[in-house]
C-alpha positions as CSV (number, residue, x, y, z in Angstrom):
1,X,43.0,-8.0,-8.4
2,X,39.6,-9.1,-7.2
3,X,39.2,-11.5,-4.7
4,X,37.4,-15.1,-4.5
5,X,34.9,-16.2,-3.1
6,X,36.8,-17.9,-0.5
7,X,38.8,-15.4,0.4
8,X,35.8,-12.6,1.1
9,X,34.0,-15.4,2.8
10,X,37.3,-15.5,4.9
11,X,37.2,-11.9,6.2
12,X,33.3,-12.0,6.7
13,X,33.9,-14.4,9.0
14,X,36.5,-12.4,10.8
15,X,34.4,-9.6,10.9
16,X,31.5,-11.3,12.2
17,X,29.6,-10.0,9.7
18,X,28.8,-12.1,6.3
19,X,26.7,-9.9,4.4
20,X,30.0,-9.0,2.0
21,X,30.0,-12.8,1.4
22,X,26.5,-13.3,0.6
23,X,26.4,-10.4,-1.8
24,X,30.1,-12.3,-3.5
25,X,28.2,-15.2,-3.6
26,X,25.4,-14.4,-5.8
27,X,27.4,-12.8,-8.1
28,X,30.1,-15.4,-8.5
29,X,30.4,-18.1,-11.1
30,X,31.1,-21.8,-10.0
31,X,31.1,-25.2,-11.3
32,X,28.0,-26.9,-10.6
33,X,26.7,-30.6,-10.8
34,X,24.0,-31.0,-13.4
35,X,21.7,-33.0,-15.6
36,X,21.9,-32.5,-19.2
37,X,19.3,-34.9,-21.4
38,X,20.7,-36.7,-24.0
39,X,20.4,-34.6,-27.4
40,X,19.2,-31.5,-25.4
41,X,20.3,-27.8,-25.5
42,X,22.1,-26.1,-22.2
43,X,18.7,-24.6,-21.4
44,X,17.0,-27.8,-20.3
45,X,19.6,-28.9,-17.5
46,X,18.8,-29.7,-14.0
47,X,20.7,-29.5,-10.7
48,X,22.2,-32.9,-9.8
49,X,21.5,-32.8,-5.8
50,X,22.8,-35.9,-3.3
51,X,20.5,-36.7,-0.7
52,X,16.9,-38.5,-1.0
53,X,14.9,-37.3,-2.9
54,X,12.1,-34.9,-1.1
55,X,13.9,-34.9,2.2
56,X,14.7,-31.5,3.7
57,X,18.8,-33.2,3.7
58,X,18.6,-32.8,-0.1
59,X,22.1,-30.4,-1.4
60,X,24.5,-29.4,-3.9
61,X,28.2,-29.4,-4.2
62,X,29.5,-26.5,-6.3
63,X,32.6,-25.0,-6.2
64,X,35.2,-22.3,-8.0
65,X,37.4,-25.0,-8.9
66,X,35.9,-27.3,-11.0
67,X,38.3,-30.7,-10.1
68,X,36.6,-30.2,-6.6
69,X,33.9,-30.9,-7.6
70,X,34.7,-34.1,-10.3
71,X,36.1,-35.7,-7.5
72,X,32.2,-36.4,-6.3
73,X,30.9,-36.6,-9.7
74,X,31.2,-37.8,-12.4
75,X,28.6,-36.4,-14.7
76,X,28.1,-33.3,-16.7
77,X,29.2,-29.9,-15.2
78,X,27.9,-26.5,-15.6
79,X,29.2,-23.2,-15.1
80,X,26.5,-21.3,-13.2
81,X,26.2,-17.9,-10.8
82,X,25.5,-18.3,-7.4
83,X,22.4,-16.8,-7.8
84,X,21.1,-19.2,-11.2
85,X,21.9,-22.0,-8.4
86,X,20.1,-20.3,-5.6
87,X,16.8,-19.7,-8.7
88,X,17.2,-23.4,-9.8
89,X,17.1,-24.9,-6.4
90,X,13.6,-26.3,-5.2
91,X,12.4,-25.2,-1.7
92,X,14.2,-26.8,1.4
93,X,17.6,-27.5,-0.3
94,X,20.8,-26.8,0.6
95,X,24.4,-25.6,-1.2
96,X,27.9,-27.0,0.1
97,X,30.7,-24.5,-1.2
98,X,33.8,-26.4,-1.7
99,X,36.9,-24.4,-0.6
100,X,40.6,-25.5,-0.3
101,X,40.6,-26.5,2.7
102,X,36.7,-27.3,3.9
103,X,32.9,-26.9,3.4
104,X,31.1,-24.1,3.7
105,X,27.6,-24.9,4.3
106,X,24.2,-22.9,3.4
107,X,21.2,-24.1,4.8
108,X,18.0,-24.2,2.9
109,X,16.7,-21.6,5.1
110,X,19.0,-19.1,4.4
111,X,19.0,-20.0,0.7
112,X,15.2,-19.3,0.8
113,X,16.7,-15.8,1.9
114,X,19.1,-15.6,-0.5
115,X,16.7,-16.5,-2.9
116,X,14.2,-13.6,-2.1
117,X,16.8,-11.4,-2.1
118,X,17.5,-11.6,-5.3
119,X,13.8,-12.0,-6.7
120,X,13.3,-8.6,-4.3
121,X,16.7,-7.1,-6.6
122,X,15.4,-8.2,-9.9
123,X,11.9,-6.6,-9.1
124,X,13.0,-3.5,-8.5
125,X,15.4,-3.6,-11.2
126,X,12.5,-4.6,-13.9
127,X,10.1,-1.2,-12.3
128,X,13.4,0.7,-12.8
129,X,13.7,0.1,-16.5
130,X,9.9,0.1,-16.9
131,X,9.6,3.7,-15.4
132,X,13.0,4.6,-18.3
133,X,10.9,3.2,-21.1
134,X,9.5,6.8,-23.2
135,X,5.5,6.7,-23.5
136,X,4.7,5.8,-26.9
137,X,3.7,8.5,-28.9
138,X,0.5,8.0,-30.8
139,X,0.7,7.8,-34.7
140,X,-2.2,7.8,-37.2
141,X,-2.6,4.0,-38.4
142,X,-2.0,3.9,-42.2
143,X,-5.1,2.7,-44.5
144,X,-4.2,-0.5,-45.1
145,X,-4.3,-1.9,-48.6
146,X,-6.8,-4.2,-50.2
147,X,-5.2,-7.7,-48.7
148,X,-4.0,-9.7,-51.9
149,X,-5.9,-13.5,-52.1
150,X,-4.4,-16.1,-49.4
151,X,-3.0,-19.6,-50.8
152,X,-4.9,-22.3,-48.3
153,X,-2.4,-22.5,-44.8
154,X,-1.6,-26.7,-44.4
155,X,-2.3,-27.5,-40.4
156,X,0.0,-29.4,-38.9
157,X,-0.6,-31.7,-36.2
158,X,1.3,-30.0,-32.7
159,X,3.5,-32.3,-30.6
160,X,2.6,-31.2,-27.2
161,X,5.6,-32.4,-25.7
162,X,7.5,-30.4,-28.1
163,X,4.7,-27.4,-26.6
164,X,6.2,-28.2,-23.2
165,X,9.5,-28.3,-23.9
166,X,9.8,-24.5,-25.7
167,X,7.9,-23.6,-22.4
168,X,10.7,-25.0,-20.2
169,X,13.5,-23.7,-22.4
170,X,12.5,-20.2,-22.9
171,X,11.4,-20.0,-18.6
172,X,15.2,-21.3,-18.1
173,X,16.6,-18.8,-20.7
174,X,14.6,-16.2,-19.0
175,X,15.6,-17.2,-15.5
176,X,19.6,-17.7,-17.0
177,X,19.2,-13.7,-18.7
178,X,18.1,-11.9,-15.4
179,X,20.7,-14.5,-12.7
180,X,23.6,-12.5,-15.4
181,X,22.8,-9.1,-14.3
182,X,24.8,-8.4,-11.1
183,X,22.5,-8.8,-7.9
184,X,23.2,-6.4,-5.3
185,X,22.3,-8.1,-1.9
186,X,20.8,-5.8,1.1
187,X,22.9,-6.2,4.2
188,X,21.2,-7.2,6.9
189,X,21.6,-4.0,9.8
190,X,24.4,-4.6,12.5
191,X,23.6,-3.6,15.7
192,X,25.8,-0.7,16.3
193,X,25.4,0.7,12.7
194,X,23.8,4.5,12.6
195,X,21.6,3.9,9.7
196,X,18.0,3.6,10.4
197,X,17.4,2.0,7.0
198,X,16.5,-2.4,7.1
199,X,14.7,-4.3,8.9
200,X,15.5,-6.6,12.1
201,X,13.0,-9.7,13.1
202,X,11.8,-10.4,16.8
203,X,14.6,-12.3,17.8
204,X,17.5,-10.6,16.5
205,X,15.6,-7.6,17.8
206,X,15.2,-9.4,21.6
207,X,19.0,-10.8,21.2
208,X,20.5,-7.3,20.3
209,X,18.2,-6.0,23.6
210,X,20.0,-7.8,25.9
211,X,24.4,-6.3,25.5
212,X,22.6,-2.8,25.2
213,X,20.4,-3.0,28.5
214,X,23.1,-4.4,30.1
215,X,25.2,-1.7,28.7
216,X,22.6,1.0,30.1
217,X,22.5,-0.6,33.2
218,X,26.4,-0.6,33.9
219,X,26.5,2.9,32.7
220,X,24.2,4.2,35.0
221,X,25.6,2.5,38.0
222,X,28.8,4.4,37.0
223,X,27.4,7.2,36.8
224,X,25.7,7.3,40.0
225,X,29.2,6.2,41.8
226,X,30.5,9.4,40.0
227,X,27.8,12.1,40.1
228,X,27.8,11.0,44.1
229,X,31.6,11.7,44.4
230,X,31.0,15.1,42.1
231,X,33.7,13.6,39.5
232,X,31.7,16.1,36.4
233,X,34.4,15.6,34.0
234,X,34.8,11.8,34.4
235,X,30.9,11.5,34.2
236,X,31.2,13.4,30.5
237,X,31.9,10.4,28.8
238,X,29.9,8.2,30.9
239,X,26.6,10.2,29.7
240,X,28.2,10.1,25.6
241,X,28.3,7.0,26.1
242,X,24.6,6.3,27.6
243,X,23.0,9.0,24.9
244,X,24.8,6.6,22.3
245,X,23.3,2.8,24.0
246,X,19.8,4.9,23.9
247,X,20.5,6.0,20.4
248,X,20.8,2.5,19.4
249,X,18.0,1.1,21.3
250,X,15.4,3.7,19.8
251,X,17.2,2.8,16.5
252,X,16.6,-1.3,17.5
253,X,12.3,-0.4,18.0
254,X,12.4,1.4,14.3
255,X,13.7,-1.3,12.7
256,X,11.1,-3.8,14.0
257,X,9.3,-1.2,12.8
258,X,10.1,-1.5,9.9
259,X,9.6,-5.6,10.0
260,X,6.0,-5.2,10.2
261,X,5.8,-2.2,7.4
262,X,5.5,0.4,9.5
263,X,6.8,3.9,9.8
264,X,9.9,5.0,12.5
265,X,7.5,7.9,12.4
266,X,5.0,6.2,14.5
267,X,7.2,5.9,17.3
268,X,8.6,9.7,17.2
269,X,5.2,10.3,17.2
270,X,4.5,8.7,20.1
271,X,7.5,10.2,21.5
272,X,6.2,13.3,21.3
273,X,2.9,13.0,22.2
274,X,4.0,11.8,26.0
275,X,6.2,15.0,26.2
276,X,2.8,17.2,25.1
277,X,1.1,14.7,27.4
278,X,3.6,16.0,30.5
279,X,3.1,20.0,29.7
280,X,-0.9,19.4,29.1
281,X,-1.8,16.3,31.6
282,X,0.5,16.4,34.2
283,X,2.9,13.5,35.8
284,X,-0.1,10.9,36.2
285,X,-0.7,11.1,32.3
286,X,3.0,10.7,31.1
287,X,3.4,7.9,33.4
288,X,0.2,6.3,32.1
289,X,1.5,6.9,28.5
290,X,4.6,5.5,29.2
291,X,3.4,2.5,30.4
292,X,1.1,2.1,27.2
293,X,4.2,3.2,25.1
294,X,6.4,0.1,26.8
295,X,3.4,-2.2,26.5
296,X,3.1,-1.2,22.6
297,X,6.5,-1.7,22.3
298,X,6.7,-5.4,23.8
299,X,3.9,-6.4,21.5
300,X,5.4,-5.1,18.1
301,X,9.0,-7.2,19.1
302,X,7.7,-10.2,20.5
303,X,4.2,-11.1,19.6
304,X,3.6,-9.4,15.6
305,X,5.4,-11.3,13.1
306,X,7.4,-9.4,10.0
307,X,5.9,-9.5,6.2
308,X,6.6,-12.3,4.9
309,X,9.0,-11.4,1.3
310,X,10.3,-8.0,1.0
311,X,8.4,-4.9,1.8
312,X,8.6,-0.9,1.6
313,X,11.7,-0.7,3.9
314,X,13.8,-3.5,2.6
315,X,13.9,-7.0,1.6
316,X,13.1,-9.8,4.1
317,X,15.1,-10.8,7.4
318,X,17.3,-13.7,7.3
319,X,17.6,-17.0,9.1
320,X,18.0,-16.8,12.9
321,X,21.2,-18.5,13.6
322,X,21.6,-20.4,17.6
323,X,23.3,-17.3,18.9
324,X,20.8,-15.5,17.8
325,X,18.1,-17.4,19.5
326,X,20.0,-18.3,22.6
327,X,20.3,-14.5,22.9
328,X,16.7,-14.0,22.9
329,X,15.8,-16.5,25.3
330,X,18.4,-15.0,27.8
331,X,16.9,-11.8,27.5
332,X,13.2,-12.8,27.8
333,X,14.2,-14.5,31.1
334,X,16.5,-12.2,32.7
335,X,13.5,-9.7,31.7
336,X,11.1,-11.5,34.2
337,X,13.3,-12.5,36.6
338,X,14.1,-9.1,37.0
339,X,10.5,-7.8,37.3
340,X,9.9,-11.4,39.5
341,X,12.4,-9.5,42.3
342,X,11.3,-6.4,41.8
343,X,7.6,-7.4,42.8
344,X,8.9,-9.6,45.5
345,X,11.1,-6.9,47.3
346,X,8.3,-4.9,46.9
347,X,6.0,-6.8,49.1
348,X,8.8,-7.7,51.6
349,X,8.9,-3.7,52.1
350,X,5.5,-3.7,52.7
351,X,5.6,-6.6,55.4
352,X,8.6,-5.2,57.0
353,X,6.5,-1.6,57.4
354,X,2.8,-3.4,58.4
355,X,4.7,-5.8,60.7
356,X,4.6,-4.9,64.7
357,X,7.9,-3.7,65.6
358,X,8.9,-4.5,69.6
359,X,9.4,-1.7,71.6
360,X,13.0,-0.1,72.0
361,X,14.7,1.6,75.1
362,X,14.8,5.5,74.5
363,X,12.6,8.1,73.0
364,X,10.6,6.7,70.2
365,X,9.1,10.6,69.3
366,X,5.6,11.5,70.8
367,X,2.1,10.6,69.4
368,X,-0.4,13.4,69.9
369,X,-3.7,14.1,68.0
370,X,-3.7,16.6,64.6
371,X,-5.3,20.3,65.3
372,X,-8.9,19.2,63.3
373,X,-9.4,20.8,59.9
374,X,-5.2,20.5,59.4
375,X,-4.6,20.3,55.6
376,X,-1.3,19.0,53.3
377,X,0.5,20.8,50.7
378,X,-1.9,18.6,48.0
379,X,-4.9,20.0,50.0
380,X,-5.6,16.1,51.1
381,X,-7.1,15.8,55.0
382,X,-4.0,15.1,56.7
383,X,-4.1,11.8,59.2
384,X,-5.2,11.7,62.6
385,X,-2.2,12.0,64.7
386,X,0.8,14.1,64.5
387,X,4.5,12.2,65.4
388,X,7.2,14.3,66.8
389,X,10.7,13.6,66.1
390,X,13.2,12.1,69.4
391,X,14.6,15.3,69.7
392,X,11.4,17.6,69.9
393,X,12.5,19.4,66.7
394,X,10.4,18.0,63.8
395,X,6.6,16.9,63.3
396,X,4.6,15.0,61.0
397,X,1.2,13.8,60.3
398,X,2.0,9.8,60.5
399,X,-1.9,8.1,59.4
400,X,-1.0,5.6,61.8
401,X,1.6,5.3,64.9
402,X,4.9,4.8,63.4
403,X,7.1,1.8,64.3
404,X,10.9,2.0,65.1
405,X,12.9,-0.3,62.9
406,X,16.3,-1.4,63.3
407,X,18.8,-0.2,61.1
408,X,20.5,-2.8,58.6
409,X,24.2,-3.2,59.3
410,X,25.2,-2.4,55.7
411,X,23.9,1.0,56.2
412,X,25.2,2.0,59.6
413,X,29.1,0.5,58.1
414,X,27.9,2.8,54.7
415,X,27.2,5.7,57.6
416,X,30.2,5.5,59.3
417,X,30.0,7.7,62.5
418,X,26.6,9.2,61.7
419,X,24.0,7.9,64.0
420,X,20.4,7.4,62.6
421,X,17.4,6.1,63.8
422,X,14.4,5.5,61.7
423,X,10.3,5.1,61.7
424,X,7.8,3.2,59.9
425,X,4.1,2.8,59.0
426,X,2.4,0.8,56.1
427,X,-1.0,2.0,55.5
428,X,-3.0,1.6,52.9
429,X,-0.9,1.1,49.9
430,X,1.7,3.2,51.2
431,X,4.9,2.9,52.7
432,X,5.5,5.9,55.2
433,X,9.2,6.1,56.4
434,X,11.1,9.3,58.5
435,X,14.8,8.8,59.2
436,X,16.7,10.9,61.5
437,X,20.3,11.3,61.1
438,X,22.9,12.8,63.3
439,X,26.0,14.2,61.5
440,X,27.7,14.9,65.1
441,X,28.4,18.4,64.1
442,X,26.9,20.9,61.4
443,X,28.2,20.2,57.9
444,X,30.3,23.1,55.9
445,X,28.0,22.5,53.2
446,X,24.8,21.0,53.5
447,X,24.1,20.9,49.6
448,X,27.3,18.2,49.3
449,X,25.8,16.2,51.9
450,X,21.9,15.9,50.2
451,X,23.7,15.0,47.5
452,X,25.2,11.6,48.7
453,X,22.2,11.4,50.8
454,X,19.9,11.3,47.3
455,X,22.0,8.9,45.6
456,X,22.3,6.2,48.2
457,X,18.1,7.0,48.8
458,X,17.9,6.0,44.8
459,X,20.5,3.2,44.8
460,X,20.1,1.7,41.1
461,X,16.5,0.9,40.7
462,X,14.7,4.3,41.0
463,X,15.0,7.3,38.4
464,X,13.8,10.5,39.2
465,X,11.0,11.5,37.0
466,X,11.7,15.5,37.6
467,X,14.4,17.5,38.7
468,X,14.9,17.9,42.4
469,X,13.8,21.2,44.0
470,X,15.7,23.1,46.3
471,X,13.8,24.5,49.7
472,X,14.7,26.8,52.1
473,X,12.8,25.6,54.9
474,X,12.4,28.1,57.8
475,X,16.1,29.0,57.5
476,X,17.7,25.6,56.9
477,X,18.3,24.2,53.0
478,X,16.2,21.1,52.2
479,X,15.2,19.2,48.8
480,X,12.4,17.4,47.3
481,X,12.5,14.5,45.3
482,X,10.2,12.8,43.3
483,X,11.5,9.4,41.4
484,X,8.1,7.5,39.8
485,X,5.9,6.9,42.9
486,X,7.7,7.8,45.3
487,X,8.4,11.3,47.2
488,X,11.2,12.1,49.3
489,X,11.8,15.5,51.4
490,X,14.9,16.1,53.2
491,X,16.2,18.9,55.6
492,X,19.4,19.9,57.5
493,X,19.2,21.6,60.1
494,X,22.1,21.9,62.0
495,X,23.6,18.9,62.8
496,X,20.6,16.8,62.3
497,X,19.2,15.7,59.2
498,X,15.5,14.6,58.3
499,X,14.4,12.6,55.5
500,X,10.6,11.5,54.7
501,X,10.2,8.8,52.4
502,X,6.7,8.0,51.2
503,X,6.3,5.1,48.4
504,X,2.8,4.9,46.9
505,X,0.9,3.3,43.9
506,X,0.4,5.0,40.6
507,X,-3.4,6.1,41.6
508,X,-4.4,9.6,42.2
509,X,-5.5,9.0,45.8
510,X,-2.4,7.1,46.7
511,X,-0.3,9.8,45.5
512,X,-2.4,12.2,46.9
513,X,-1.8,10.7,50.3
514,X,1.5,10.8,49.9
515,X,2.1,14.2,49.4
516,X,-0.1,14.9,52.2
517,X,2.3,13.2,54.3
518,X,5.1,14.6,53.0
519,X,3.8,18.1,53.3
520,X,2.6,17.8,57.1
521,X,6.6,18.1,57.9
522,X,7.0,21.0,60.2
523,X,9.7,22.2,62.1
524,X,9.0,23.2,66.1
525,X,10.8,26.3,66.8
């Protein structure tokens, strides 16, 4: 037994998703208000709408059950489809659905995208029986025959309201023959669907953004907590489950795509060209790509509108409803309140490292000037002074003399009984940091311990942009990491652990400086 309209409406709603009830809608038949002329056929009604006339307010009251609606009036009542009502409706108006125990309300915008839909269904379904209409096949014309004599015609006089009315009646029986065939409606794409077929408009696009960043963002936290504790077979799902938020994010940006016309080809295109652009231009040209990749992508889902009507990849986007649009707004302004801190802690590093530091009790490491003509690693002139570590053991090419700063309390309660002292300079664009760590006694395995070192040096807001490399540094194991601008090298040796941090700015010479610095470390035998 088929259901009602009520009834699919019903479980739409407890789905959360409507686009069952939409497609019932069009396709069911209800008792609607209308205005017949006196003396006229069926094809010259009207729709009888409450409201004033040519105010946006303007509606109808239709319903399965036709004593609903008699009980509001009193006139002559049609049996129509859903989608005759939505074809007869002028532009603006609305449809109140009488069910047993309320209203169900459609507001003129979404009839607007009913209506499309269903001009978008019947287009498609006119090419399709165009394209299954045979070629006629040419036949010679017969001679034709000497015409016999004509009697005189009589011309009468036209009646051009009669001209009219034909008009009217045969564009309302045309409009009645194609509302009969069955309308399939397009459902609009739900967020965690698979398909990339449809279309998605900016907001619903910037709404849908916001669960699935947060999603990715709680994920990777997790997984940090986990990869730090070496818990592999708990971190399994943990990276299914981010592969599946970034499966539905890329699958997000094609559908906008697709809302402007355009291709999910463009953007595995694009995709691909920044992994050529790694093997071919180096780290400096996929981060630059990136960034114009990220840029792109902000345009397309805030700023470029979709077609208006349907287009190549499916018929036009419905109405944006408040959740939809509260959603949207929440994500635009956690988005730059989030880059806002960023910038902010950014520049609060960089005062904390330029500012004068007062001088502490103890060995602060040695100051002495660089042999001249000493090179990095990256072949950049090193600075003019080396530092040497405390304890005599380590050197490095500091471009300025290093401050000691005072370790946060956070950290030294995170570090337990590990002591650590650590240096500073800011020049300039770079931060410049060495931190010197004593384990009180040589770890059994030094790899476990660089470990947890690298994920509380990353924390949550840096992502390392290439593998870490594994050194054996005169004898003792050690590890570089690179995570977007900044470089990080860390040894054990013994007890002791050393870790040079240097944060620059995407330009070439900042970077280059930094791995100058980095690769000045040397170890005093």
């Amino acid at each position: 037994m088929s259901q009602d309209f009520e009834q699919v409406l019903s479980a739409a709603q407890a789905d959360g998703s409507l686009n069952p009830a939409w497609e019932k809608f069009v396709n069911t038949k209800f008792s609607v208000p209308v205005i017949q002329p006196p003396g006229s056929d069926a094809s010259s009604i009207t729709l009888h709408l409450s409201g004033s006339a040519g105010a946006t307010g303007q509606s109808i009251l239709i319903s399965e059950v036709r004593e609903r609606v008699e009980r509001h009036h009193g006139g002559a009542i049609a049996t129509l489809s859903g989608a005759e009502v939505v074809r007869m409706l002028h532009a603006d108006a609305g449809i109140l659905v009488a069910l047993s125990d309320r209203t169900f309300d459609i507001a003129g915008d979404r009839v607007a995208w009913i209506r499309k839909s269903i001009d978008a269904t019947l287009a498609k379904a006119a090419q399709a029986r165009a394209a299954a209409v045979p070629a006629p096949v040419s036949v010679p014309a017969p001679i034709p025959a000497p015409a016999a004599p004509r009697a005189p015609v009589a011309l009468e006089k036209t009646d051009p309201a009669a001209a009219q009315r034909r008009v009217r009646e045969a564009e309302s029986m045309r409009v009645h023959a194609e509302s009969a065939e069955s309308v399939h409606m397009d459902p609009e794409p739900s967020l965690f669907a698979l398909s990339m077929q449809g279309r998605v408009g900016r907001m619903r696009a910037l709404a849908c953004s916001l669960p699935l960043f947060v999603a990715l963002g709680a994920l990777f936290a997790v997984g940090l907590r986990l990869s730090a504790q070496f818990q592999w077979v708990a971190l399994t799902p943990v990276v299914a489950a981010g592969l599946m938020v970034l499966y539905w994010m890329m699958r997000l940006m094609v559908l906008r795509l697709h809302d402007v016309n355009l291709s999910g080809a463009w953007l595995a295109g694009v995709v691909l060209l920044i992994f050529i652009g790694g093997f071919v231009g180096g780290e400096h040209l996929v981060e630059l790509m990136w960034t114009m990749f990220w840029l792109g992508t902000t345009i397309v889902c805030c700023l470029i509108p979709g077609t208006d009507g349907a287009n190549a990849h499916g018929p036009a986007t419905g109405p944006n409803s408040t959740l939809v649009k509260v959603g949207a707004w929440l994500f635009i302004l956690t988005y730059l309140v989030s880059q806002g801190t960023k910038s902010t802690l950014r520049d609060e590093a960089g005062r904390a490292h330029s500012a004068p530091q007062p001088e502490r009790a103890g060995d602060a490491g040695t100051w002495q000037a660089a042999p001249a003509g000493s090179a990095g690693k990256a072949g950049a002139p090193l600075a003019g002074q080396f530092w040497t570590s405390p304890d005599g053991a380590m050197t490095i090419a500091f471009p300025i003399k290093p401050d000691e700063d005072a370790v946060r309390a956070n950290v030294l309660q995170r570090m337990g009984a590990v002591r650590m002292r650590q240096f500073s300079a800011f020049a300039h664009s770079e931060n410049y940091r060495v931190q010197v760590l004593d384990l009180g006694a040589a770890p059994a395995d030094p790899e476990t311990v660089m470990l947890q070192l690298q994920a509380t040096l990353l924390g949550l807001n840096d992502v390392m942009t290439v593998p870490p490399m594994e050194l054996i540094f005169k004898g003792y194991p050690g590890r570089d990491i690179k995570a977007g601008q900044r470089l990080i090298r860390m040894l054990v040796v013994g007890s002791t652990v050393y870790i040079v941090t240097a944060d620059a700015d995407p330009a070439p010479a900042s970077m280059a400086r930094a791995g100058a610095f980095i690769g000045s470390l040397a170890l005093i035998q």
